[in-house]
Phi, psi and omega in degrees: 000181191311153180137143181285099172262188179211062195215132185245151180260101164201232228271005195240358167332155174227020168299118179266157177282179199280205205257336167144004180225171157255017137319295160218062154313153183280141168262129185227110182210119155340160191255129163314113184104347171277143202264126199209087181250153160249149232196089178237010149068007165200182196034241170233160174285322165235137171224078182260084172200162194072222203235143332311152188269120179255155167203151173070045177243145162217134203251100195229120170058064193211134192240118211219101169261121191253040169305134179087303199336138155309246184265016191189137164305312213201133178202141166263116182191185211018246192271005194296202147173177198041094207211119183216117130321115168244153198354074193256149190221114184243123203205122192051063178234152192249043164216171187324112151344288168230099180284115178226102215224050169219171164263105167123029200269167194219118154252132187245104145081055148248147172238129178268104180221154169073043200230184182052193187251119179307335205299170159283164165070021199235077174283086158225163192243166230260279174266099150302104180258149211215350190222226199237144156053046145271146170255107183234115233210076213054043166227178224251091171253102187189175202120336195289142188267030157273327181093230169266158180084169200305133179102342179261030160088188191254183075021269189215133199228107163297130185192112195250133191246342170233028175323188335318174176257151182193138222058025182301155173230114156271126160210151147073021174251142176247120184250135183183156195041046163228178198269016133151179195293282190218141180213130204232119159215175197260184313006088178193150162205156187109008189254131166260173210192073216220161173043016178294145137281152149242107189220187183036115175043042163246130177246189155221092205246116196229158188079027209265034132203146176088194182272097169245106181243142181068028197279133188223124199232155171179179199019037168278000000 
């Protein structure tokens, strides 16, 4: 229900996974029409890496502020998967909005604002993606608090750690005011990158570092 809590979602969770679809996935959701963020003022606010391995979880209409937070708000990573953000609100943290380093993860309608560092040399990006048969999808990436130009991260930074990485999908994100738009770099091959806006200092730049093969970008 409505409320500030001071409580983070990670490894000592008691969220069982879902049943194996997203038909019936475990739900974790705000009460409709209520604004309910969670604030836990250190480490990260979702934390799904190591053990136990979660899948088939969603994560709905909930505003997860990483003030005290490190290097990341929110991070996905080892066996977990299918793991999805929905209208979701990420917000104020001096690291990656999000880090996602499983298969299959899905952001729906999130919006990323207010995130990284003014300091110098303090490079974070809004999504990092890191893994295979992600969806990230009508959503608000912008903001970084360096601002525009070089140092201030990405939108969303392709970057596969469990590669290649391959069937990622970007379409239908509005992206602005970060030190540039969406960047596919390899390992990865298979990513579409379709119907995005971008503006104020945002591209799309794909291969500048490793193997990108079959990257199909178009009505941006």
């Amino acid at each position: 229900k409505v409320g500030t809590y001071t409580e983070s979602i990670g490894l000592g969770s008691t969220i069982a996974n879902g049943g194996g679809s997203w038909g019936t996935a475990t739900v974790v959701k705000g009460a409709v029409g209520e604004t309910v963020t969670l604030q836990p003022g250190s480490g990260r606010v979702v934390d799904i890496t190591g053990t136990p391995t979660r899948s088939w979880i969603i994560f709905e209409n909930l505003i997860l502020n990483g003030t005290g937070t490190g290097n990341e708000i929110n991070k996905f990573a080892d066996a977990s998967n299918h793991i999805r953000f929905k209208d979701m609100e990420i917000t104020t943290g001096p690291g990656h909005g999000i880090i996602t380093a499983i298969d299959a993860a899905e952001f729906i309608n999130v919006n990323v604002h207010d995130y990284g560092s003014a300091t110098t040399g303090s490079v974070r990006h809004a999504i990092y993606q890191q893994g295979n048969n992600t969806l990230v999808e009508d959503c608000q990436l912008h903001d970084h608090l360096k601002g525009l130009g070089v140092g201030g991260g990405y939108g969303i930074h392709q970057f596969s750690v469990i590669g290649p990485g391959s069937g990622n999908v970007f379409r239908r994100n509005r992206i602005w005011n970060n030190g540039s738009g969406i960047l596919i770099s390899g390992p990865s091959t298979g990513t579409i990158a379709h119907s995005n806006v971008l503006f104020y200092s945002a591209d799309i730049v794909v291969g500048s570092s490793g193997a990108t093969t079959n990257s199909n970008v178009y009505n941006n």
